[in-house]
MARLUMVO-163375 format. One line per field, with one value per residue (C-alpha): x, y, z. Coordinates in Angstrom, 2 decimals, always signed. Example, Ala and Ser with C-alpha at 12.3 -4.5 7.8 and 13.67 -1.06 7.14 Angstrom:
BEGIN
c1 = c(+12.30|+13.67) $
c2 = c(-4.50|-1.06) $
c3 = c(+7.80|+7.14) $
This chain:
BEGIN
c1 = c(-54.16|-54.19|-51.90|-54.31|-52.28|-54.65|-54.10|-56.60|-57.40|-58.65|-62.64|-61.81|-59.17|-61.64|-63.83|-61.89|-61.00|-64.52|-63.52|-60.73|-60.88|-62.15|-65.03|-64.63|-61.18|-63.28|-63.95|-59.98|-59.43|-61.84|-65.46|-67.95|-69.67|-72.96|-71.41|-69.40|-66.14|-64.04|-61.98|-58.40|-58.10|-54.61|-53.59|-53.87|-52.28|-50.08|-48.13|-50.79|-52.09|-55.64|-56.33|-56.27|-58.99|-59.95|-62.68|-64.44|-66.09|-67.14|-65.33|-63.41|-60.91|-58.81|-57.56|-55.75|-56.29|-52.83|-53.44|-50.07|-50.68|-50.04|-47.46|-45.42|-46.61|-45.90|-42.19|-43.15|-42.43|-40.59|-38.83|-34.59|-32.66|-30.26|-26.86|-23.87|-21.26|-18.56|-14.76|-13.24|-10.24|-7.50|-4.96|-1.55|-2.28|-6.01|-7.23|-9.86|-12.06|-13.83|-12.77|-10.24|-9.08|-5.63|-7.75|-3.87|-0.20|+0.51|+3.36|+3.60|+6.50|+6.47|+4.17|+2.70|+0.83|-2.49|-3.49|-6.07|-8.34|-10.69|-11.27|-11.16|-9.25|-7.12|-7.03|-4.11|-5.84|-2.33|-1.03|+1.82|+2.09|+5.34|+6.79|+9.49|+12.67|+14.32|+11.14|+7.71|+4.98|+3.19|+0.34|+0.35|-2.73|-3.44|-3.66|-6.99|-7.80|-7.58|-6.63|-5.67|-3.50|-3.22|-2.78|+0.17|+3.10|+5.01|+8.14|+10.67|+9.25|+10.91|+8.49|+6.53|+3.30|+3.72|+1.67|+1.03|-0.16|-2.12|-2.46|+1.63|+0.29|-1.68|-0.42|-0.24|-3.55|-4.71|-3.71|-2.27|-2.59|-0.48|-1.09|+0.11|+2.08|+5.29|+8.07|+10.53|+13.55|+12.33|+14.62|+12.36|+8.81|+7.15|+7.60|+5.66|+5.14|+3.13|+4.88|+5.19|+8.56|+8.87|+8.18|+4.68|+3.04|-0.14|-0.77|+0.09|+1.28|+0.47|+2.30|+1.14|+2.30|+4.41|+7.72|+10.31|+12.92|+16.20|+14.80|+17.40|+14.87|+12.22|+10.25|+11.76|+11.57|+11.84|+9.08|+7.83|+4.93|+3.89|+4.48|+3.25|+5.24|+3.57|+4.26|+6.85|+9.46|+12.99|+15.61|+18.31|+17.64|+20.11|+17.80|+14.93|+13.31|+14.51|+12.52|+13.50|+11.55|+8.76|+7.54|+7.49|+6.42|+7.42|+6.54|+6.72|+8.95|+12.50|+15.41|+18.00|+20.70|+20.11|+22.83|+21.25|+17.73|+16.53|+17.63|+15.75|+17.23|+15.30|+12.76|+11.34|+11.40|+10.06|+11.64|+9.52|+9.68|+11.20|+14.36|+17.28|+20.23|+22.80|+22.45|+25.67|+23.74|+20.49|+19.65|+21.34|+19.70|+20.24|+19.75|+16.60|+16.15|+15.22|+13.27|+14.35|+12.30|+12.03|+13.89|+16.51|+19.37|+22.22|+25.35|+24.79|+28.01|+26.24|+23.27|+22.62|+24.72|+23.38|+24.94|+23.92|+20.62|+19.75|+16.95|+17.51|+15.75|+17.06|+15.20|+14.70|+16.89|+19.29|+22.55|+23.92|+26.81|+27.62|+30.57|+29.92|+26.33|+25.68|+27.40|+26.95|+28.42|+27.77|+24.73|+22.88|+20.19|+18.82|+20.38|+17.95|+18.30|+19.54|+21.66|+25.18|+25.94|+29.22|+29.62|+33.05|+32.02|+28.75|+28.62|+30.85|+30.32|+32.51|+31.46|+32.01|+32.99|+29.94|+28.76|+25.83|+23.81|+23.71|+23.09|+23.40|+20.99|+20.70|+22.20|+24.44|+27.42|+28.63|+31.31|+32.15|+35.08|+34.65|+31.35|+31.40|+34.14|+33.87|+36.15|+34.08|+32.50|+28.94|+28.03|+26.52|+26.66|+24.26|+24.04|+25.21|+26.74|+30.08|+30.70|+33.59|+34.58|+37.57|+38.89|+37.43|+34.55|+34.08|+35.66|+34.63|+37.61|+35.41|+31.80|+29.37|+29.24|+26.17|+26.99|+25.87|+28.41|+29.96|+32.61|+34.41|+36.27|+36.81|+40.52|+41.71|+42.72|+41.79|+37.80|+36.30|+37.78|+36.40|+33.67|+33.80|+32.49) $
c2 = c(+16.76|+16.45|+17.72|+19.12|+19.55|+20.63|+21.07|+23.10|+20.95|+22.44|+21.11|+21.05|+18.59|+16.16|+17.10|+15.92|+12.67|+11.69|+10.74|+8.66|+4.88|+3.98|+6.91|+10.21|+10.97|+10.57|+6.96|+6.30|+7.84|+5.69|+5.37|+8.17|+7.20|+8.37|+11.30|+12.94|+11.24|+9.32|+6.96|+5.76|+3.69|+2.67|+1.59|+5.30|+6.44|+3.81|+4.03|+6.34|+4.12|+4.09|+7.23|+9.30|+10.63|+12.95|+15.37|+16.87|+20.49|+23.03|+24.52|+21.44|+20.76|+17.91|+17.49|+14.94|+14.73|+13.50|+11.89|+11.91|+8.01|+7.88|+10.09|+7.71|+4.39|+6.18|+7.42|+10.55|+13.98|+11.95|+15.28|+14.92|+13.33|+15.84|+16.14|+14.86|+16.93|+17.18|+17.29|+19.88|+22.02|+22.01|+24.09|+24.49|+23.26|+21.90|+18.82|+17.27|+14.18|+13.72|+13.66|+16.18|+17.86|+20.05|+23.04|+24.36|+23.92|+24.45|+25.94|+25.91|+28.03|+26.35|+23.84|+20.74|+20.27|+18.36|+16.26|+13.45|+12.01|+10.17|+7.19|+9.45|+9.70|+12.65|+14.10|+16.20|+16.44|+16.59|+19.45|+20.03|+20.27|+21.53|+22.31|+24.46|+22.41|+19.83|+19.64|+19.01|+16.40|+17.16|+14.26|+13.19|+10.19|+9.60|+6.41|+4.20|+5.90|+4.54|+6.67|+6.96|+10.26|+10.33|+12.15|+14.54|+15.71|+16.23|+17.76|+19.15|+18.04|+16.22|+13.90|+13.16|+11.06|+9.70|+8.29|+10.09|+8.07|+10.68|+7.99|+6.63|+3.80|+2.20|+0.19|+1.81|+0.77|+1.58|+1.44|+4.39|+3.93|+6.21|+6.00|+7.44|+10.41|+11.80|+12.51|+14.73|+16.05|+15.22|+13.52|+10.75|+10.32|+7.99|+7.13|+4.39|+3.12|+0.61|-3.10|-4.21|-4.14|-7.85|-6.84|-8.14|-5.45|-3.32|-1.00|-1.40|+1.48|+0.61|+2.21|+2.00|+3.55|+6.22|+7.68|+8.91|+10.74|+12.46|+11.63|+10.67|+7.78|+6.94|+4.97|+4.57|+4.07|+2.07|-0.03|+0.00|-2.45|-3.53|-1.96|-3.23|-1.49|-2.63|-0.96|+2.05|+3.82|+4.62|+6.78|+8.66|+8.40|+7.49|+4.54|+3.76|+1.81|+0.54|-1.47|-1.47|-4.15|-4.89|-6.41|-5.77|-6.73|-5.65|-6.37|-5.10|-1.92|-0.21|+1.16|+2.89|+4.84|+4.86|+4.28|+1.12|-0.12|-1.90|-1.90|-4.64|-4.53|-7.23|-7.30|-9.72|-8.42|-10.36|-8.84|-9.97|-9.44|-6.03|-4.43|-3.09|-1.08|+1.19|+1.22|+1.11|-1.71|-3.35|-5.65|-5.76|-7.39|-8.17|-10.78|-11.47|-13.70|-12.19|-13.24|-12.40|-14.38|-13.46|-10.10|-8.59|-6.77|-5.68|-2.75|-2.46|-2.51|-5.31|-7.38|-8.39|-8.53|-10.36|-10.64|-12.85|-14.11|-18.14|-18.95|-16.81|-17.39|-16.34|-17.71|-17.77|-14.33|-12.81|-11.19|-9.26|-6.94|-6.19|-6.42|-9.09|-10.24|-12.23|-11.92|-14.19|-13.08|-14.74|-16.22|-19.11|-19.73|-21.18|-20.35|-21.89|-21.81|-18.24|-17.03|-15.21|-13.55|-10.95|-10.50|-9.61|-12.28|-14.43|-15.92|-15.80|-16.32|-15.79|-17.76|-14.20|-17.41|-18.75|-21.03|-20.89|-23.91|-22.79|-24.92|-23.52|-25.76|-25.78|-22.38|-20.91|-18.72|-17.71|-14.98|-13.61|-12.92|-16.17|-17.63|-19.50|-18.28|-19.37|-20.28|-21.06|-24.02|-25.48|-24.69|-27.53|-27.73|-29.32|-29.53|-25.85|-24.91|-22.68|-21.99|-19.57|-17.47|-15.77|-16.93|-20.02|-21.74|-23.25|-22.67|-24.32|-26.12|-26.95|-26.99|-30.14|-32.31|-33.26|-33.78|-32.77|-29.73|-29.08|-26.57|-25.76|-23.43|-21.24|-19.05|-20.90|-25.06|-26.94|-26.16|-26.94|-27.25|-29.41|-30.68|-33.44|-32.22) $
c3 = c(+8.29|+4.89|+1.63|-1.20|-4.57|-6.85|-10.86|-13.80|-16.77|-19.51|-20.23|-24.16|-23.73|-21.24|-24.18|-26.75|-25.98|-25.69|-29.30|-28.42|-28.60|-24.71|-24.01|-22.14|-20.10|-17.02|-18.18|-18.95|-15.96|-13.70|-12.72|-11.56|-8.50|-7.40|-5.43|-8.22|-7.59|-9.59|-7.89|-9.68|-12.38|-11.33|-14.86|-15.64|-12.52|-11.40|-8.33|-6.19|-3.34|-2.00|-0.16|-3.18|-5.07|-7.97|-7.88|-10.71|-10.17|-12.52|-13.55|-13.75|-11.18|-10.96|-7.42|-5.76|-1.65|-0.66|+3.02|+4.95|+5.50|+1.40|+1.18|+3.78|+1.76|-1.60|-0.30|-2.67|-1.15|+1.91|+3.49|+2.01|+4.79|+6.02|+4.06|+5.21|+5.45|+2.30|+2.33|+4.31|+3.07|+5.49|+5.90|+8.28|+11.93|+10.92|+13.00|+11.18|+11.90|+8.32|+4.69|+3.77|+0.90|+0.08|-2.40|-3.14|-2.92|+0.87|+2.65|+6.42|+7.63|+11.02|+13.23|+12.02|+9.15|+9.35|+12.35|+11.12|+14.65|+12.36|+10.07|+6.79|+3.74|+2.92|-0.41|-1.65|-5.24|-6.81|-5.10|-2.85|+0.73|+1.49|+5.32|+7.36|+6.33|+8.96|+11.72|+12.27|+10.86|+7.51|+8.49|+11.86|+12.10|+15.92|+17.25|+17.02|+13.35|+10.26|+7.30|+4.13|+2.38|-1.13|-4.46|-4.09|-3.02|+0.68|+0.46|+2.99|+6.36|+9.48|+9.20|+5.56|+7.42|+11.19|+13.77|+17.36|+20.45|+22.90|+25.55|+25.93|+28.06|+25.61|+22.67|+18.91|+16.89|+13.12|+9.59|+8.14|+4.02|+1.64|-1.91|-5.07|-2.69|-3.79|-0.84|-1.40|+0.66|+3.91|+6.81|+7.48|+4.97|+6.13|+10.16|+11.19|+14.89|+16.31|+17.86|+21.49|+22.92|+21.20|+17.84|+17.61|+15.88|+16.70|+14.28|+10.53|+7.47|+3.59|+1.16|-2.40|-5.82|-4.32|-4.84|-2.47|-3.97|-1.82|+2.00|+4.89|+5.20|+2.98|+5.60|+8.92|+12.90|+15.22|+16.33|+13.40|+13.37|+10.04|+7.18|+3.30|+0.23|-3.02|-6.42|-5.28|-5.96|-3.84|-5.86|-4.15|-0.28|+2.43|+3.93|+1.33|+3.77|+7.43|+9.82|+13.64|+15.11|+13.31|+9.79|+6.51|+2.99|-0.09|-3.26|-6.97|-6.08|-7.33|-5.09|-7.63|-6.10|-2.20|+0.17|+1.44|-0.37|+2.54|+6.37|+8.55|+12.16|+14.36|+12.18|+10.15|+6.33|+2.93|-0.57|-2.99|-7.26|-6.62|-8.62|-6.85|-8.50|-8.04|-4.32|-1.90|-0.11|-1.67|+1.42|+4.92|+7.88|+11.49|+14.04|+12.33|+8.91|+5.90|+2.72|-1.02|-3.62|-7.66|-7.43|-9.49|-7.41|-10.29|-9.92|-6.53|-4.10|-2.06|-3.17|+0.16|+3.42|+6.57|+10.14|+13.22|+11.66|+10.93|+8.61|+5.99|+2.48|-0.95|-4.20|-7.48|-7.68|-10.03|-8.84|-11.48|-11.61|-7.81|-6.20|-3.83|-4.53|-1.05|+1.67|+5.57|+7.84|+11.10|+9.69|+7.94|+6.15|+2.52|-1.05|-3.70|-7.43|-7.43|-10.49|-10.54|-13.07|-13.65|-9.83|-8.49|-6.11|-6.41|-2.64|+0.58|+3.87|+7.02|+10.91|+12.69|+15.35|+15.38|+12.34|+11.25|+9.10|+5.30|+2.31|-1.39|-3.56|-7.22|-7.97|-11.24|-11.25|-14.13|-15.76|-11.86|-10.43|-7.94|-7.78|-4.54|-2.15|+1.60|+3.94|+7.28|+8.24|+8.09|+4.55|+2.85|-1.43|-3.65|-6.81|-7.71|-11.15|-11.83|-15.05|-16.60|-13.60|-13.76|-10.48|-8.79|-9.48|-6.24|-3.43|-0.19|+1.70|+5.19|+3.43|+3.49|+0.16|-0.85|-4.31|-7.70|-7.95|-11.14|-11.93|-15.75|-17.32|-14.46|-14.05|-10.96|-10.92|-8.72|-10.53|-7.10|-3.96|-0.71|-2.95|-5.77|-9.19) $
């Protein structure tokens, strides 16, 4: 079967450019053959394959016979594949398995929001999506999927974003990614789930460029899996963020004015170049270590309080303005080239009974109240530097000397005490 697209051409103009440089149109066009037809000159027509020829009649006729073989080789007039489908507009109680949008501000007076069963990416377009008060999910992603919600607002929900399991046998799997979302007044934002009863986790949440602003929690549960906080923001929330055994990351983010900043309970957390301020408590951990490197922590009640936990790693830090800036309490760990600055106290560290190994390397105190205070055992010194505090400069009666120390023009004589300076 064959396609026949045929097209008039005026004889005047073949005519006419009989004159042109290169003889009649028929001859630019191609060569006559003894039948009538001229077959393709395929500098003229470039791009038609063999298989196509033009006919002159008279009148004249130009047409092209179009054999379905060309039109395959060609790839012209190839039928449009069919269109996949584009983002769907949800709205309260949707379950949707490909690319969603929020087309306005959204109130759902009860039930759960939006249920996501599908590797997609949820679009809130700037708008708000705003739920019953004290209960229900706003995003619920099921298990297995992998999605991403961003570009808006969630405000007054139970839960901000969670993760649902249909099959309570089987382990927690996916990544849940929220970017550039704003939380507000919910009692828990973000709720992520997903480690094995040891705290090895399954399923992971990403948090990126997003506020969270007057939540109970800003991210919280138990089992938490792993959870990545890069670029955010925590202002005014009971928990910012707490982690129940699982892990997280964070990097590059501010906690001003929360009760506690962050709340790692047998998990395994890493602090890293992030500012925290104001807070009751900026960092509290138990039984399991926790990581601080490169961040600023200043007017908070605590900088950082851990109990029970050994291998614990501050660095390169600055403790500014708290009113105790590190305390261990039961614990042990690593205090590297940290500075204390205008701290009602800069370290202290009780045995809770049990001492733990800790060794304070290569860190300043200067203008606090005291700048090393302890009074338990197992605390090793080295080479640490208190200058002008207005109580002691060191004070460590049972710690380890490993020399180096060096104490002046603090309130309190002896300058150091259980360590030569």
């Amino acid at each position: 079967m064959a396609l026949e697209v045929a097209a008039d051409a005026d004889r005047r103009l073949l005519a006419s450019s009989a004159d042109q440089p290169g003889g009649t149109a028929v001859d630019q066009i191609g060569q006559r053959d003894g039948t009538g037809t001229i077959t393709h000159n395929t500098d003229v027509f470039r791009g038609l394959s063999p298989g196509v020829t033009l006919m002159i009649g008279d009148p004249v006729r130009i047409r092209v016979l179009l054999t379905i073989s060309a039109i395959a080789a060609v790839g012209m007039f190839t039928p449009a594949a069919a269109r996949a489908e584009g983002p769907a507009a949800v709205r309260c109680g949707s379950v949707v398995s490909t690319d969603a949008y929020l087309a306005t501000d959204l109130t759902c007076p009860d039930g759960n929001g939006v249920t996501l069963a599908g590797n997609l990416t949820l679009d809130l377009r700037g708008h708000q999506l705003r739920g019953p008060g004290a209960t229900e999910a706003a995003v619920i992603v099921r298990s297995g999927f992998s999605a991403r919600i961003q570009n808006g607002a969630i405000k007054a929900w139970g839960v901000g974003v969670g993760r649902a399991n249909p099959d309570p046998d089987s382990a927690m799997t996916g990544t849940a990614t929220v970017r550039n979302v704003r939380f507000l007044n919910n009692v828990t934002a973000v709720a992520p789930q997903g480690s094995d009863i040891g705290g090895t986790p399954t399923a992971a949440f990403v948090v990126r460029n997003s506020l969270f602003e007057n939540n109970t929690f800003g991210i919280g549960g138990i089992f938490t899996g792993s959870v990545t906080v890069n670029a955010s923001s925590f202002r005014g929330n009971s928990d910012a963020v707490r982690i129940d055994t699982g892990k997280l990351e964070v990097t590059g983010s501010r906690f001003y004015a929360n009760m506690t900043g962050v709340s790692c309970v047998e998990g395994n957390c890493t602090i890293r170049s992030s500012y925290l301020f104001g807070n009751q408590t900026a960092l509290t951990s138990g039984t399991y270590a926790i990581a601080a490197t490169g961040n600023v922590l200043t007017r908070n009640g605590i900088g950082l309080i851990t109990v029970g936990s050994s291998g614990n790693a501050l660095s390169s830090n600055v403790f500014a303005g708290n009113t105790t800036a590190v305390h261990f309490l039961g614990a042990g760990g690593t205090v590297t080239r940290n500075t204390f600055t205008a701290n009602g106290v800069g370290f202290t560290s009780e045995d809770g009974g049990d001492p733990m190994a800790t060794t304070l390397d290569r860190n300043i105190f200067i203008r606090n109240g005291s700048g090393i205070f302890i009074e338990d055992q197992g605390v090793s010194l080295k080479s640490n530097i208190a200058v002008r505090n207005t109580d002691w400069g060191i004070y460590a009666p049972q710690s380890i000397d490993l020399g180096g120390n060096q104490a002046s023009g603090n309130g309190n004589s002896p300058q150091c005490v259980g360590v030569v300076c």
